[in-house]
Every structure is written in structure tokens, then in C-alpha cells.
N, CA, C and O atoms as CSV, one atom per row, in Angstrom:
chain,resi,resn,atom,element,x,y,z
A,1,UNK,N,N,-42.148,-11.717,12.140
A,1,UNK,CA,C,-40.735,-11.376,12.148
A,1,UNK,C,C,-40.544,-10.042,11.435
A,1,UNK,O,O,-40.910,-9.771,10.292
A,2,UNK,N,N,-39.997,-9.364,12.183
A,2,UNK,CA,C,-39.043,-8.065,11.382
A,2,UNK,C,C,-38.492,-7.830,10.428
A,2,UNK,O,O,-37.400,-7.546,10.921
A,3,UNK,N,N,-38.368,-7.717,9.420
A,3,UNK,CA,C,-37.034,-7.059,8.530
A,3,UNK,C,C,-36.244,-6.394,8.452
A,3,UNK,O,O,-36.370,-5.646,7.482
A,4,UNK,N,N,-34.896,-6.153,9.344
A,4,UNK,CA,C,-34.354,-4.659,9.393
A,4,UNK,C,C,-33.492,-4.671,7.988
A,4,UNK,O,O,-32.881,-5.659,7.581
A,5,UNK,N,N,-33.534,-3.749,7.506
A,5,UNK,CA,C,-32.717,-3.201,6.416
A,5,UNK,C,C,-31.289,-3.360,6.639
A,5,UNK,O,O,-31.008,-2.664,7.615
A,6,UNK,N,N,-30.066,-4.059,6.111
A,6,UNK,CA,C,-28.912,-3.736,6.248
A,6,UNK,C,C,-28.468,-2.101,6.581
A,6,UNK,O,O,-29.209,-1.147,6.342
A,7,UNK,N,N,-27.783,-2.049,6.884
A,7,UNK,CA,C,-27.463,-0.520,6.690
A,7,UNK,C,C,-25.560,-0.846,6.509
A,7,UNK,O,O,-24.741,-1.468,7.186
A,8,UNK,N,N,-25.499,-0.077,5.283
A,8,UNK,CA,C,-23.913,0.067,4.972
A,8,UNK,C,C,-23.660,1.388,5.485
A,8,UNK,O,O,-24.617,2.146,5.643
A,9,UNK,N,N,-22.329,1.809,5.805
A,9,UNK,CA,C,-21.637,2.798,5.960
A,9,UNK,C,C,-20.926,3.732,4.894
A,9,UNK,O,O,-20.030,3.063,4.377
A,10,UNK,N,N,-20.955,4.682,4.497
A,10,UNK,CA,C,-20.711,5.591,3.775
A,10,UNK,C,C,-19.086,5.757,4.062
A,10,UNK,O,O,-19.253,6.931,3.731
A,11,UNK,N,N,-17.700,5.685,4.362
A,11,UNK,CA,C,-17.029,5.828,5.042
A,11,UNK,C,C,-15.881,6.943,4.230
A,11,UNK,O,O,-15.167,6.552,3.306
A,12,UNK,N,N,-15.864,7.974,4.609
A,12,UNK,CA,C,-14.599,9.261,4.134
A,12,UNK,C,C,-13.080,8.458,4.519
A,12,UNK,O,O,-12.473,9.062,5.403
A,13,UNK,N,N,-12.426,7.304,4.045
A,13,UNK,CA,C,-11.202,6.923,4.619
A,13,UNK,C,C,-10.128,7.853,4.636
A,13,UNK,O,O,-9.378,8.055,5.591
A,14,UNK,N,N,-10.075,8.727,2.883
A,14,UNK,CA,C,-9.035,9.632,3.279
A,14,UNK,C,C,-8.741,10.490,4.518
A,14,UNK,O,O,-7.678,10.770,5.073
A,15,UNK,N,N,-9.887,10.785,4.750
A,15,UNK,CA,C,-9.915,12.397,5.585
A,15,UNK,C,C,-10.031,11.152,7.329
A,15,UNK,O,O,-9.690,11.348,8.496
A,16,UNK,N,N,-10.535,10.220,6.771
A,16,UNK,CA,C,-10.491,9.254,8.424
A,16,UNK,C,C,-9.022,9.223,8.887
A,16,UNK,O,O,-8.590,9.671,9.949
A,17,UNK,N,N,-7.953,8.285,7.365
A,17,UNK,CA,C,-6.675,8.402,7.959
A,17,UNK,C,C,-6.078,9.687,8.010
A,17,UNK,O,O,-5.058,9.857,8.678
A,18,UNK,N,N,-6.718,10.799,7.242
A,18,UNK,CA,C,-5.919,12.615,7.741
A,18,UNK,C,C,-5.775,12.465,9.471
A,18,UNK,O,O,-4.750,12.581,10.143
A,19,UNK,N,N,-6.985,12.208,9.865
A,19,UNK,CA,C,-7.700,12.497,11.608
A,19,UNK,C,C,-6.802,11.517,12.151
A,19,UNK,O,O,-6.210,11.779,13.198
A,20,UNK,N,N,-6.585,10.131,11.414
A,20,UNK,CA,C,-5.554,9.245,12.278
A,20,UNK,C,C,-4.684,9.797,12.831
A,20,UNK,O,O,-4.382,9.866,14.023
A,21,UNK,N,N,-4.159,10.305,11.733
A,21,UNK,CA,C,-2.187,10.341,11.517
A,21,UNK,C,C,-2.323,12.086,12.707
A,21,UNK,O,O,-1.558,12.215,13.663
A,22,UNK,N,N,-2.881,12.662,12.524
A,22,UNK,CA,C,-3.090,14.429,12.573
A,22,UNK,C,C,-2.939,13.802,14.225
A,22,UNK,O,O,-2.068,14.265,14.962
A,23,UNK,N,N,-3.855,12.741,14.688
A,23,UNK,CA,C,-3.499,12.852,16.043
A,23,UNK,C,C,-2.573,11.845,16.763
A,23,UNK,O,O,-2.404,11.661,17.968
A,24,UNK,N,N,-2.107,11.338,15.855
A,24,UNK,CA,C,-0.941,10.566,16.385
A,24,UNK,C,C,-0.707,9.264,16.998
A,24,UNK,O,O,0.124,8.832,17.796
A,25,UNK,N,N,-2.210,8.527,16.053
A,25,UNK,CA,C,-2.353,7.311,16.641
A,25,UNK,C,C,-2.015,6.893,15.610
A,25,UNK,O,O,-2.048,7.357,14.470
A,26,UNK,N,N,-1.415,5.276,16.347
A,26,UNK,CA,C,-0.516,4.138,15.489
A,26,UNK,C,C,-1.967,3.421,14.839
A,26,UNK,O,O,-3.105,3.638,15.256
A,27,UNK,N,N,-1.578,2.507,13.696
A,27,UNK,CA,C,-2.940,1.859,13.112
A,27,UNK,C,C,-3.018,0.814,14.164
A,27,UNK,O,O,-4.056,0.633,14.802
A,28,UNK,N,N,-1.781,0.028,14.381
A,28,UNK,CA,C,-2.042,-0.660,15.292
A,28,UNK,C,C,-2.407,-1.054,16.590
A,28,UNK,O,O,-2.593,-2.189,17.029
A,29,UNK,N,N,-2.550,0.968,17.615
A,29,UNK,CA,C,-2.735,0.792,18.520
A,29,UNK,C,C,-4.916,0.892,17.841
A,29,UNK,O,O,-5.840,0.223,18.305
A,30,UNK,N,N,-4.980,1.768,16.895
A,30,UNK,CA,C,-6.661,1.662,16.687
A,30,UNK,C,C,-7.175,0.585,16.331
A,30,UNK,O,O,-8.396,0.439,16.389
A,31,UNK,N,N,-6.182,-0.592,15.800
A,31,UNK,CA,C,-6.455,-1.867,15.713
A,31,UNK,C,C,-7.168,-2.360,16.507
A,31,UNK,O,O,-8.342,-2.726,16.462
A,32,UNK,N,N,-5.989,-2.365,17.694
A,32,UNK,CA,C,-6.426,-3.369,19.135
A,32,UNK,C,C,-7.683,-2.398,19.807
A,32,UNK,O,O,-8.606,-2.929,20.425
A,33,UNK,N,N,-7.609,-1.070,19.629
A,33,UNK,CA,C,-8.925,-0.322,20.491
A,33,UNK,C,C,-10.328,-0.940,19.881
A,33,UNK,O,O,-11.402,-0.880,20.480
A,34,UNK,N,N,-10.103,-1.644,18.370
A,34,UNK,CA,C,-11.537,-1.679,17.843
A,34,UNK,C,C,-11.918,-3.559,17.146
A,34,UNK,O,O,-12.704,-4.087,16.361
A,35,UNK,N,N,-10.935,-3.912,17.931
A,35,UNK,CA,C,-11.077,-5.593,18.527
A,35,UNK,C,C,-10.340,-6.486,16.767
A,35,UNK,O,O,-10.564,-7.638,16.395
A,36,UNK,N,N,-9.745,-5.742,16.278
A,36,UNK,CA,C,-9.630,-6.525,14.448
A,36,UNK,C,C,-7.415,-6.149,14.312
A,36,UNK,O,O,-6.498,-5.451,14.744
A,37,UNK,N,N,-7.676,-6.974,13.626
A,37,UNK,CA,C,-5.977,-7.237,13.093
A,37,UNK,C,C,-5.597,-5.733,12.632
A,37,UNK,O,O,-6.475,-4.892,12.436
A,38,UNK,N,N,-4.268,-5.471,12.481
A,38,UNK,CA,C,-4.121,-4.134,11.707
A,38,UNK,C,C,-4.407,-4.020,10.666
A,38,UNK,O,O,-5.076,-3.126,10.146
A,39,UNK,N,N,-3.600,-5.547,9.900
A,39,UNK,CA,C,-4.271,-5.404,8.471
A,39,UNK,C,C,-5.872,-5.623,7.579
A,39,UNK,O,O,-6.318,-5.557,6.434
A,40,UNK,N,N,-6.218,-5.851,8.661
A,40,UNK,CA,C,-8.002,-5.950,8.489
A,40,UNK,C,C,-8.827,-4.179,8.726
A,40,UNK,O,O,-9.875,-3.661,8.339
A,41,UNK,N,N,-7.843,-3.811,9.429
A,41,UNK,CA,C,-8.182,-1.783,10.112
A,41,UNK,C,C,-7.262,-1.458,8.535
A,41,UNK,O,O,-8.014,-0.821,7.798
A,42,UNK,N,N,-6.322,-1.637,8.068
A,42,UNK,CA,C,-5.686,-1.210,6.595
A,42,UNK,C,C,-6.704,-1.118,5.420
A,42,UNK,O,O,-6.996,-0.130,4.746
A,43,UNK,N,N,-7.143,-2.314,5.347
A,43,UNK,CA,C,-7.855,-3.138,4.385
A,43,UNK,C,C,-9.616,-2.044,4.603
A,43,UNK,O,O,-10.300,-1.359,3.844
A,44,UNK,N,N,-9.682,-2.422,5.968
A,44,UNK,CA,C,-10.732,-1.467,5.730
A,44,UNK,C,C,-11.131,0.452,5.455
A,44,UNK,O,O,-12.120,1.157,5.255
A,45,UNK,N,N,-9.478,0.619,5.628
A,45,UNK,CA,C,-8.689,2.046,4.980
A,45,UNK,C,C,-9.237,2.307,4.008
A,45,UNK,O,O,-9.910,3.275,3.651
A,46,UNK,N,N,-8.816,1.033,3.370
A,46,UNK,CA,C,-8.872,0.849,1.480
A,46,UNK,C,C,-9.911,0.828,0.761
A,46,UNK,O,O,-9.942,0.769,-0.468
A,47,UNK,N,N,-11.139,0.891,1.771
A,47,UNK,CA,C,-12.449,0.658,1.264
A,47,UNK,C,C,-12.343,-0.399,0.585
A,47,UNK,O,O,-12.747,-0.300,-0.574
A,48,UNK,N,N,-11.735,-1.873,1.060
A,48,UNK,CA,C,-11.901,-3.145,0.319
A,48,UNK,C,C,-12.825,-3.845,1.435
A,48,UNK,O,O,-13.325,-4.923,1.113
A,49,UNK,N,N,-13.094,-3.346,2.692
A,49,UNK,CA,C,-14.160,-4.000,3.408
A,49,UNK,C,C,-14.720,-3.059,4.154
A,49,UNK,O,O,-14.146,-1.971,4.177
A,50,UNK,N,N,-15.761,-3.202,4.814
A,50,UNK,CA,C,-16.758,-2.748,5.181
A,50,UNK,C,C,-16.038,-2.429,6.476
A,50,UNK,O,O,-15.133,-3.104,6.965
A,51,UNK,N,N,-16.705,-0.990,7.110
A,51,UNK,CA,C,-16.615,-1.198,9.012
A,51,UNK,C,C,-17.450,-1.997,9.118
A,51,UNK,O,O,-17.764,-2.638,8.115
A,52,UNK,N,N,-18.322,-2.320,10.791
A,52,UNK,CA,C,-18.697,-2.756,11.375
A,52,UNK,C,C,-19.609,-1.730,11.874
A,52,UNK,O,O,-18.792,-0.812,11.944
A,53,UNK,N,N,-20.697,-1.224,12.267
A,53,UNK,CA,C,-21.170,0.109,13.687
A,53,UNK,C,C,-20.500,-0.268,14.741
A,53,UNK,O,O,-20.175,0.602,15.550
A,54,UNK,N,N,-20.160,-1.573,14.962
A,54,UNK,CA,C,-19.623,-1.493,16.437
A,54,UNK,C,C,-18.091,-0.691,16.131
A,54,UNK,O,O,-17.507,0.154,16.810
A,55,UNK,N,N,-17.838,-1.127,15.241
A,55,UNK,CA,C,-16.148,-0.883,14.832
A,55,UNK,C,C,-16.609,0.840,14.698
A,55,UNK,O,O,-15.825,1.478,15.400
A,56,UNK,N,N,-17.411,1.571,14.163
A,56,UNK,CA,C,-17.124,2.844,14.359
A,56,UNK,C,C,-17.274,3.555,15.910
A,56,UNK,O,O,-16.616,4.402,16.514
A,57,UNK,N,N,-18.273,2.899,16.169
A,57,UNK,CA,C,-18.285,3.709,17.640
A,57,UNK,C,C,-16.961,3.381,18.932
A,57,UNK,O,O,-16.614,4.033,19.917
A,58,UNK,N,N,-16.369,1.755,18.215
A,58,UNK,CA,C,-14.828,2.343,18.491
A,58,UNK,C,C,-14.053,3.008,18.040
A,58,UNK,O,O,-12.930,3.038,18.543
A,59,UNK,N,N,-14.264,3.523,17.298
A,59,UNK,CA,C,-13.358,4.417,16.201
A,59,UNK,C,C,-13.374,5.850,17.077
A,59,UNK,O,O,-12.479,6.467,17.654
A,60,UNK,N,N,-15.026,6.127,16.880
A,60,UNK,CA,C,-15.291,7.711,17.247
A,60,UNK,C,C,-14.613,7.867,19.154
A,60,UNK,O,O,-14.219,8.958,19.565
A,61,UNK,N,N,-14.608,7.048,19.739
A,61,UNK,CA,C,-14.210,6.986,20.919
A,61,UNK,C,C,-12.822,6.871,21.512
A,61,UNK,O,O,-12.490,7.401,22.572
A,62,UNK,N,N,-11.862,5.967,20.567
A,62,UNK,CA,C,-10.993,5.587,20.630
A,62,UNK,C,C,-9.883,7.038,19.993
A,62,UNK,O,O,-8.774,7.379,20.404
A,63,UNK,N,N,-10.790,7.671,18.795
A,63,UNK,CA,C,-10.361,9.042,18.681
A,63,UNK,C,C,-10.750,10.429,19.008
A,63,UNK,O,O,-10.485,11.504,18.470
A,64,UNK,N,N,-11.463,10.099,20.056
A,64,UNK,CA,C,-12.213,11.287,20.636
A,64,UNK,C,C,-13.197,12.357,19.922
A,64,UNK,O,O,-13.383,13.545,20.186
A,65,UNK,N,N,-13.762,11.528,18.929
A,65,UNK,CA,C,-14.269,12.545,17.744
A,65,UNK,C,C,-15.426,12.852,18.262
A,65,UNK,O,O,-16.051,12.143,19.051
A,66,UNK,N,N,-15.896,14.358,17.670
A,66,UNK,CA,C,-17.215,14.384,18.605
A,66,UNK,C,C,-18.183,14.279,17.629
A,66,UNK,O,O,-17.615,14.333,16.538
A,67,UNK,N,N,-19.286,14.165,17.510
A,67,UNK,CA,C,-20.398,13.576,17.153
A,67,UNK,C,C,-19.988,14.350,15.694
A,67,UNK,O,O,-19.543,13.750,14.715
A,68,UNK,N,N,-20.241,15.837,15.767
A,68,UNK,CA,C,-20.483,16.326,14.204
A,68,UNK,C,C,-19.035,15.650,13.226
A,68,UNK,O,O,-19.009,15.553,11.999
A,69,UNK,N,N,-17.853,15.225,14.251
A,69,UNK,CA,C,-16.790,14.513,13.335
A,69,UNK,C,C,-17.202,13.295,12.897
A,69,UNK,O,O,-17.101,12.991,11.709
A,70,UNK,N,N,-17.820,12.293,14.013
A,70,UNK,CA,C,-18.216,11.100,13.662
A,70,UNK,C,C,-19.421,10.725,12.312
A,70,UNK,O,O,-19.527,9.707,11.627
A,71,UNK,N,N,-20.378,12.276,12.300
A,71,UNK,CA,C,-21.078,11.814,11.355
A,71,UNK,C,C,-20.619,12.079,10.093
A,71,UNK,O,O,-20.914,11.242,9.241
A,72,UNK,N,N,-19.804,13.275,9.662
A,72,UNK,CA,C,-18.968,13.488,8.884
A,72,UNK,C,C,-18.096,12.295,8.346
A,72,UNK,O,O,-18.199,11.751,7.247
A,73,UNK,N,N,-17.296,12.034,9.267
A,73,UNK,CA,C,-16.623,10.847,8.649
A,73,UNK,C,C,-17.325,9.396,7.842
A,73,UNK,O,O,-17.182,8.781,6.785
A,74,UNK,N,N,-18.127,9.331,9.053
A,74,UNK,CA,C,-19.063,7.604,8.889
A,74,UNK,C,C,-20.579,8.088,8.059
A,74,UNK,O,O,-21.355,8.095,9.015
A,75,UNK,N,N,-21.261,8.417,7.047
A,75,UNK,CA,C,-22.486,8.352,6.669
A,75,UNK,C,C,-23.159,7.485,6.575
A,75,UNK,O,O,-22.833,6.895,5.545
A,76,UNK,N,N,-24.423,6.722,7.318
A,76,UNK,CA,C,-24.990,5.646,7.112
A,76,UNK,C,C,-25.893,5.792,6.149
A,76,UNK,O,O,-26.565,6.823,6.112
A,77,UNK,N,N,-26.062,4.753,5.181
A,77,UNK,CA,C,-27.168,4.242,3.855
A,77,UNK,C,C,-27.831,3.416,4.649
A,77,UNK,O,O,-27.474,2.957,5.735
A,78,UNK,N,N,-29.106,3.196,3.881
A,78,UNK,CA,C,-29.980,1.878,4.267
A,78,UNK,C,C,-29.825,1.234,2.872
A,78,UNK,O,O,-30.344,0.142,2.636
């Protein structure tokens, strides 16, 4: 058997919700784009919970970010 390493996310929330608001998406419509409650997309604002990878690559898509934004924003740790 394998071991994969967790990997946490590094996540810039301020400058994530700057990019929110700057383009004019509701929390609640990035809610429903990235399958979680609003206040669970808030909460994870707050750096009181973790993203998901799946939840960022809805993120980066859902806001059209292009790669050098996405890595900027999201830094992965092992």
C-alpha cells in the first residue's frame, strides 16, 4: 500500500475575496459553482476550514483565473 501525504492548501483569502468581489460574483452564486453551502464558502473565507482541491479547481474555473492566478492564490504544502 501507498502512503500519499495529505497535502493542505496554503490559501491567500484576502486577496481571493479582493478577485471575488473585483469581478462581481455573489458568494452564493461561487457557493453553488463549487457544490458547498454559502456559509461553509464564508467559513472557508475565514480560514476556519480548509478548501478541498476539488473545491479549488472550482474556484479557478468558476472565476476564470488563469493558472499563474490560481497558483498565487491556492499554494499547496505537503
Amino acid at each position: 500500500m501507498i502512503n500519499v501525504p495529505k497535502v493542505r492548501p496554503e490559501v491567500k483569502t484576502e486577496e481571493l475575496a479582493e478577485v471575488i468581489k473585483a469581478k462581481g460574483i455573489k458568494l452564493r452564486y461561487l457557493a453553488d459553482a463549487i457544490g458547498v453551502h454559502e456559509s461553509t464558502l464564508q467559513r472557508k473565507l475565514k480560514n476556519e476550514q480548509e478548501f478541498k482541491l476539488s473545491e479549488i479547481v472550482r474556484i479557478s474555473c468558476a472565476l476564470s483565473l488563469t493558472d499563474a492566478q490560481r497558483d498565487y492564490l491556492f499554494s499547496l504544502h505537503g
